[in-house]
GUFI-525003 format. One record per residue (C-alpha): residue in one letter; x, y, z. Coordinates in steps of 0.02 Angstrom, whole numbers, plus 32768, in hexadecimal, padded with zeros to 4 digits. Example, Ala and Ser with C-alpha at 12.3 -4.5 7.8 and 13.67 -1.06 7.14 Angstrom:
<nodes>
NODE_A_8267_7F1F_8186 $
NODE_S_82AC_7FCB_8165 $
</nodes>
This chain:
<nodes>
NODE_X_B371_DD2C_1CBA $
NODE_X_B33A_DDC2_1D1C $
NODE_X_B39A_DE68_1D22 $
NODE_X_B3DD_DE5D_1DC6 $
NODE_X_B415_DDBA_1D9F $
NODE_X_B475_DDFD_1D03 $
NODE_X_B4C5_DE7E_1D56 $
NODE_X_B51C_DE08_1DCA $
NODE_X_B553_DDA0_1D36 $
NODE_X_B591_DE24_1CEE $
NODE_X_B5EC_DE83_1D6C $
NODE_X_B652_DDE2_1DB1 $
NODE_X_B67C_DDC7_1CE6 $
NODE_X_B6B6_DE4A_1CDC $
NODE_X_B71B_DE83_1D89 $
NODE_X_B76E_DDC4_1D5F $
NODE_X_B7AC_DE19_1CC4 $
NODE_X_B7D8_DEBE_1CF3 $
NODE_X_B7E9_DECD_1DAB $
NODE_X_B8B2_DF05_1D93 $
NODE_X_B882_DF9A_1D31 $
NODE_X_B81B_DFEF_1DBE $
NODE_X_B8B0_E055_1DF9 $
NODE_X_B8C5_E09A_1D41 $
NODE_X_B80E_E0CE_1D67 $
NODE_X_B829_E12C_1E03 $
NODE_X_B86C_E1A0_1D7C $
NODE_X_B7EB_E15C_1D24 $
NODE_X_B5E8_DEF7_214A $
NODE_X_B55B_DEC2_2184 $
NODE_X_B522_DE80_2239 $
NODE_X_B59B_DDE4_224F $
NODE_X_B5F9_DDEF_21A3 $
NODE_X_B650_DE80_21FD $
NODE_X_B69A_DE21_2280 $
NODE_X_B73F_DDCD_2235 $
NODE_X_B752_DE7D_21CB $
NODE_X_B80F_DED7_222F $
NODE_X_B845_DE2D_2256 $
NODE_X_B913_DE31_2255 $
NODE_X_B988_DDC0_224B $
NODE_X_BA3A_DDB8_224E $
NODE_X_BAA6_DD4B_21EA $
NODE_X_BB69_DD60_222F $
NODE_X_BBA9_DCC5_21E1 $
NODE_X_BBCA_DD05_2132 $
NODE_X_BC5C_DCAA_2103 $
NODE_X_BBF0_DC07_20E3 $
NODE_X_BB75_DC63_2068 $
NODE_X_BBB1_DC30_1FB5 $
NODE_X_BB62_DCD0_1F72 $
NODE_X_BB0D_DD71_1FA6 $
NODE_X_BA4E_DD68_1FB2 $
NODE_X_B9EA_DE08_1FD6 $
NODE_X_B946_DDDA_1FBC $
NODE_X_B909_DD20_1FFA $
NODE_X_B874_DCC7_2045 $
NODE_X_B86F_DC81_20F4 $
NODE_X_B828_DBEB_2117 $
NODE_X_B7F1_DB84_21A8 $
NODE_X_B839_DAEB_21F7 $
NODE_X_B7C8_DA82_218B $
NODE_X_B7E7_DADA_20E5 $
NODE_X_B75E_DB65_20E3 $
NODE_X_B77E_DC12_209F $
NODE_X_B76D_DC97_2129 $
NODE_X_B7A3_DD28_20E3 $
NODE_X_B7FE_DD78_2064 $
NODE_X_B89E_DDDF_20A8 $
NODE_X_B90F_DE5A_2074 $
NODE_X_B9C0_DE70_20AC $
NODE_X_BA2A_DEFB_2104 $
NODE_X_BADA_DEDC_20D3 $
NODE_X_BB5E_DF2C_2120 $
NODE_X_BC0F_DF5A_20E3 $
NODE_X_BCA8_DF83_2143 $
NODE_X_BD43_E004_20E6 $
NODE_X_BDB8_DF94_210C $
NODE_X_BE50_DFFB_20AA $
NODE_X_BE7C_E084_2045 $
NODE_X_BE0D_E13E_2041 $
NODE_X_BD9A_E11C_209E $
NODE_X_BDD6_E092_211C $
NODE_X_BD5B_E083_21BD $
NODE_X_BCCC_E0C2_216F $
NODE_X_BC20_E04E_214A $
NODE_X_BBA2_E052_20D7 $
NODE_X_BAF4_DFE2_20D3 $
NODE_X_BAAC_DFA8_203D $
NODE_X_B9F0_DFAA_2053 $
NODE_X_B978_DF44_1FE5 $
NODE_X_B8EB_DF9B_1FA8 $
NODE_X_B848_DF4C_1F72 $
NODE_X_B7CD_DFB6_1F21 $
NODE_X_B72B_DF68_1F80 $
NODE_X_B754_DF3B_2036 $
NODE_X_B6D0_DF37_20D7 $
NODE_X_B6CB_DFEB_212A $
NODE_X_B728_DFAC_21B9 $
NODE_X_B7C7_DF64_214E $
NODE_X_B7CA_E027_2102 $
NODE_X_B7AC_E05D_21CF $
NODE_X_B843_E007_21EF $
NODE_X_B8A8_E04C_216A $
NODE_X_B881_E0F7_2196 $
NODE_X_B8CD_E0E4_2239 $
NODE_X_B962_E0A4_21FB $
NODE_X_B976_E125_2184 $
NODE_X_B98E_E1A1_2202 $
NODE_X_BA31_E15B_2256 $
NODE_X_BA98_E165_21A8 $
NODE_X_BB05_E206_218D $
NODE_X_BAD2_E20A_20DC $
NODE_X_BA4B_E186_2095 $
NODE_X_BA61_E16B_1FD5 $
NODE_X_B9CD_E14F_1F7B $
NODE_X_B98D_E0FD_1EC1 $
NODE_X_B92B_E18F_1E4C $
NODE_X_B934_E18F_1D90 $
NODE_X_B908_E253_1DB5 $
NODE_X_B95A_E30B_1D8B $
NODE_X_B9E3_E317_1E1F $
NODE_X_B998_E3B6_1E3D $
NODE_X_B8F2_E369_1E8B $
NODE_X_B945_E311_1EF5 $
NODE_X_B8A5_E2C2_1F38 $
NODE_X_B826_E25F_1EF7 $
NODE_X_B78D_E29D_1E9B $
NODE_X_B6FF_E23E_1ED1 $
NODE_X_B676_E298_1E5D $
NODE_X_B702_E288_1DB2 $
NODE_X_B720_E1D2_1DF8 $
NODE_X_B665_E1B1_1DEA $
NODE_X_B637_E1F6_1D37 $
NODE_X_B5E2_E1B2_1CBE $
NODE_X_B670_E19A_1C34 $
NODE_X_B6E0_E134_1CB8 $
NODE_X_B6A6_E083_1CA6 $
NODE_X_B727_E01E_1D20 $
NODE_X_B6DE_E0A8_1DA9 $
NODE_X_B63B_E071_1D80 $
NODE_X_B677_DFB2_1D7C $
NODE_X_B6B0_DFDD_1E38 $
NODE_X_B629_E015_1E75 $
NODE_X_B5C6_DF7B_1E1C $
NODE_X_B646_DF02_1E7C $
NODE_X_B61C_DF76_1F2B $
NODE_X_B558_DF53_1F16 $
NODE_X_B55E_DEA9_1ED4 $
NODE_X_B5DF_DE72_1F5C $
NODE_X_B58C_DECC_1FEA $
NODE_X_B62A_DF26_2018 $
NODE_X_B669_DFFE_1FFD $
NODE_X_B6D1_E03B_1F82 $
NODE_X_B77A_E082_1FB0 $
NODE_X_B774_E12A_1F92 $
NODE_X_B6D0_E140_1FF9 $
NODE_X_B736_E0FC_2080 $
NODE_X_B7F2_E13E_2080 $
NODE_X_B811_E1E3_20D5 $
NODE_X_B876_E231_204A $
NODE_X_B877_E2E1_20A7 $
NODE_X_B907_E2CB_211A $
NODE_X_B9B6_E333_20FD $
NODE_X_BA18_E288_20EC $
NODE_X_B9C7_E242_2069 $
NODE_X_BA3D_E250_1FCF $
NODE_X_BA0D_E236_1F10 $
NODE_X_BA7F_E1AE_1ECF $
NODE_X_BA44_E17C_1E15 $
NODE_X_BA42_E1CB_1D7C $
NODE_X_B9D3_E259_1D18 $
NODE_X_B960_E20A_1C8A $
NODE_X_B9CC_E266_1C1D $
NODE_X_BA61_E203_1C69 $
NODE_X_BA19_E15A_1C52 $
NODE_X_B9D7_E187_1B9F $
NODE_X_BA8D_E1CF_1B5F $
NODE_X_BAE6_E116_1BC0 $
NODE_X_BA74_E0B4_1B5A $
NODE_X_BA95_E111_1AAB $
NODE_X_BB4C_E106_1ACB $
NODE_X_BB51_E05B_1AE7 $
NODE_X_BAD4_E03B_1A4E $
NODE_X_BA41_DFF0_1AC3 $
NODE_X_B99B_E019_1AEE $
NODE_X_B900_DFFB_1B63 $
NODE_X_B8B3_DF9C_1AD4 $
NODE_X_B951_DF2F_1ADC $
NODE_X_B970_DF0F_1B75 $
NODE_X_B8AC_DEDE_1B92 $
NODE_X_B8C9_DE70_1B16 $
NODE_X_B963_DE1D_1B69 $
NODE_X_B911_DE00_1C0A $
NODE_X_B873_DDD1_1BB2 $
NODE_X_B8EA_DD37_1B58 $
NODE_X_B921_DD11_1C01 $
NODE_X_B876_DD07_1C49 $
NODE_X_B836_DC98_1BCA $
NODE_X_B8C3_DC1D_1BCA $
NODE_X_B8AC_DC01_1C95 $
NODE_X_B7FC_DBFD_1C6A $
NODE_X_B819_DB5D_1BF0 $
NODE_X_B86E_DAFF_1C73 $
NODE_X_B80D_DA90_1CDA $
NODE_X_B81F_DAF9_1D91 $
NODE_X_B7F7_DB8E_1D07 $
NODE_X_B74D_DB38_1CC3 $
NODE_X_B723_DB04_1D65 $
NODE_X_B747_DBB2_1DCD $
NODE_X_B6C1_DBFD_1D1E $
NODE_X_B63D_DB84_1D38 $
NODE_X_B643_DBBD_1DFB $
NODE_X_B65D_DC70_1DD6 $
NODE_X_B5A9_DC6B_1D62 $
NODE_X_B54A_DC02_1DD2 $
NODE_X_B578_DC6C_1E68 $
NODE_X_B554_DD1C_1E02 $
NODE_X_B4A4_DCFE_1DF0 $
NODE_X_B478_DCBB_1EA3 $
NODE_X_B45C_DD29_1F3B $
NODE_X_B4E6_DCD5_1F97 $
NODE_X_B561_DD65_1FD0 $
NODE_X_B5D8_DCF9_2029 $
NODE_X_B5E7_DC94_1F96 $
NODE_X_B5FF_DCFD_1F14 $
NODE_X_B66D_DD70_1F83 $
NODE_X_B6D8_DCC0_1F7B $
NODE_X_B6E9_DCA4_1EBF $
NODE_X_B716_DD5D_1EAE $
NODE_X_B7AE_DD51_1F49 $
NODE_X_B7EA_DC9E_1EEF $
NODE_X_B7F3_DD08_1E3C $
NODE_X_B838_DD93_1EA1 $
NODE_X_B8DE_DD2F_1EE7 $
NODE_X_B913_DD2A_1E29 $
NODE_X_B925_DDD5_1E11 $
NODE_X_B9D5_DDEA_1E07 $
NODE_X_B9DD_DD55_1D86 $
NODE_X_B951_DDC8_1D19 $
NODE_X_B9BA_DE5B_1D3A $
NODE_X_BA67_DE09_1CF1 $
NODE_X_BA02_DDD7_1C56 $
NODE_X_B9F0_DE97_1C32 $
NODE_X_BAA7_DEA6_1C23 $
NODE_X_BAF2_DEC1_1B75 $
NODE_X_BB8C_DE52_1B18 $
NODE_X_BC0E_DEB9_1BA7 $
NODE_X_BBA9_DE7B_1C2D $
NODE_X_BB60_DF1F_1C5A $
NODE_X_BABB_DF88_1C49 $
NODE_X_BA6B_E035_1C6B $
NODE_X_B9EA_DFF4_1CF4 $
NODE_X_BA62_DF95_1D5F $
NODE_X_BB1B_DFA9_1D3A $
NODE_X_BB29_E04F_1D10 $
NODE_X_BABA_E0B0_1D8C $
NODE_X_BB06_E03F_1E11 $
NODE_X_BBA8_E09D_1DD6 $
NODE_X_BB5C_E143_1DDB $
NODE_X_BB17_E109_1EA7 $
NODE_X_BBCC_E0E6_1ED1 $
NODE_X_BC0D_E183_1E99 $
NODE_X_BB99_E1D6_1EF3 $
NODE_X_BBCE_E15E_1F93 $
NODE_X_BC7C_E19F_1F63 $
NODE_X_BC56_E245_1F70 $
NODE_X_BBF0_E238_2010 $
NODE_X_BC91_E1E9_205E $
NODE_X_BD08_E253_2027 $
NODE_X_BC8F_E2ED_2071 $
NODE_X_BCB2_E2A6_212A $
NODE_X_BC1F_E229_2135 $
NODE_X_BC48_E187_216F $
NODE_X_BBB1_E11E_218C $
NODE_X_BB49_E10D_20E7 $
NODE_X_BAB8_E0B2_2091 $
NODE_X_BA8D_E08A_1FEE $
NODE_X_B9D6_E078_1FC6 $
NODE_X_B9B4_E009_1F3C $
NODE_X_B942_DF99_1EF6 $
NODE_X_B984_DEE0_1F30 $
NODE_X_B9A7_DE9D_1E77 $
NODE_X_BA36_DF2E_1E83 $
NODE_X_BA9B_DEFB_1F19 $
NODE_X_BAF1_DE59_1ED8 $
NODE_X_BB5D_DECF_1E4F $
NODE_X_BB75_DF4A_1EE2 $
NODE_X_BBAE_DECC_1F47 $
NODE_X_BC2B_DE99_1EE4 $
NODE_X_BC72_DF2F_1EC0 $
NODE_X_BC83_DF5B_1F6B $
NODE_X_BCEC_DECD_1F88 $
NODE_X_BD4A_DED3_1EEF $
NODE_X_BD5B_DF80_1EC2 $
NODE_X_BD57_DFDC_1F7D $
NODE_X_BDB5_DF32_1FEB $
NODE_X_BD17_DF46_2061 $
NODE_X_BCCB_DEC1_20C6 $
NODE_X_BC2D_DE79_20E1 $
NODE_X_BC0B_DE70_2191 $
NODE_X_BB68_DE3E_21B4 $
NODE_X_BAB0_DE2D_215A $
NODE_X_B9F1_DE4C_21B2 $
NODE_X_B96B_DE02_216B $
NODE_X_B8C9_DE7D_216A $
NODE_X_B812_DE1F_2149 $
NODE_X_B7C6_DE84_20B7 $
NODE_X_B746_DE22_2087 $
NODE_X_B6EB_DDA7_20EF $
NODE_X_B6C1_DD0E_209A $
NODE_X_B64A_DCB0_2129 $
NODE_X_B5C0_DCD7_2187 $
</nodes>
């Protein structure tokens, strides 16, 4: 098999395995592909959806994947503190087209404070694009593997960090290292969790079938299709992300830093803001969602759809 070829196997293998760790390493299109790439839609009736999605595939009338599209939620105080105050949950993926990231940009700007995912000292507040690159992080490098491979950009060559709104919302590394040894777990462990996971949907026959598909489409020079097994591995994430959770139910990479975001939203509120965002990757929002309607009484009022990847010509 020839390099190139190779490097595609590998780099779906192993984004499939450890595509829900890539906001751990933030700490750590082309002519008509463009075209269905800021599509929005709005979905009011939410009462009817028997649980949250933020992260799906849309597909035409006859069954054909279009695109793969992450969700906008938004949430209504309904009670309590902060009562008539909102706050969007936004999906993050960490390989989008330029013009999904375009779009985000411009929504950034109407938020009074915009809450954002960085395993990162507090105190640097912003992203570090040359640390984020480096040699020793290899989920960075896994990124920008997916980016090439996929023929789309990588999210922090995209995002507009700079602006005065933009809040840090997630832990230090020292944080998330000291959660872990309290709780007795480890990135070893909960690899190893998720890894168990993976390989029992993999024995199943959608899971054998979705592998033999995954391969076949690594080593071809089909975009589109590949671009396809990747999104229908991608609308799992949330399952892969609940397999990381210890005995309690919870875990360092999800649970816990999605406590540490919602402080921060707490403190934001409490300083006077009153419409917030949350910045997240996607396989987050389903435990913040919940909480919000459990633990704040908020509502969920409506949810846009925003085309990150097209997945036809």
């Amino acid at each position: 098999m020839k390099t190139r070829g190779m490097f595609r196997l590998f780099t779906v293998f192993a984004a499939t395995c450890f595509s829900t760790l890539s906001p751990f390493a933030m700490g750590q299109e082309k002519g008509a592909a463009a075209k269905a790439s800021t599509n929005s839609e709005v979905s009011k009736d939410l009462a009817k959806e028997e649980r949250a999605s933020f992260l799906r595939i849309k597909k035409s009338d006859k069954g054909e994947a279009e695109s793969l599209q992450v969700a906008v939620a938004r949430y209504v105080f309904d009670e309590g503190e902060f009562k008539g105050a909102r706050v969007d949950l936004i999906g993050a993926v960490h390989v989008a087209t330029k013009e999904y990231y375009q779009e985000l940009n411009k929504r950034f700007k109407t938020y009074d404070a915009m809450l954002y995912e960085l395993v990162a000292d507090p105190s640097a507040n912003k992203p570090d694009k040359r640390a984020e690159r480096g040699g020793f992080n290899p989920i960075g490098a896994l990124q920008t593997g997916m980016k090439d491979v996929l023929d789309l950009k990588f999210q922090l060559d995209e995002v507009d960090y700079s602006p005065a709104n933009f809040v840090h919302a997630d832990m230090s590394p020292d944080d998330f290292v000291d959660d872990m040894s309290r709780r007795g777990d480890s990135v070893i462990g909960m690899v190893a969790r998720m890894w168990g996971a993976g390989l029992a949907a993999q024995n199943s026959k959608k899971g054998s079938a979705q592998q033999t598909e995954m391969f076949a489409a690594a080593v071809s020079k089909d975009t589109f299709k590949l671009r396809r097994v990747m999104a229908d591995q991608f609308e799992s994430m949330d399952a892969q992300m609940a397999a990381m959770a210890d005995k309690n139910g919870k875990s360092t990479l999800l649970t816990e830093r999605n406590t540490k975001a919602l402080q921060v939203m707490e403190q934001e509120l409490r300083a006077g803001k009153k419409n917030l965002a949350i910045f997240y990757g996607a396989a987050h929002l389903l435990d913040m969602h919940q909480r919000l309607i459990r633990d704040y009484k908020a509502s969920q009022t409506k949810t846009e759809w925003l085309d990150a990847w097209p997945l036809s010509k």
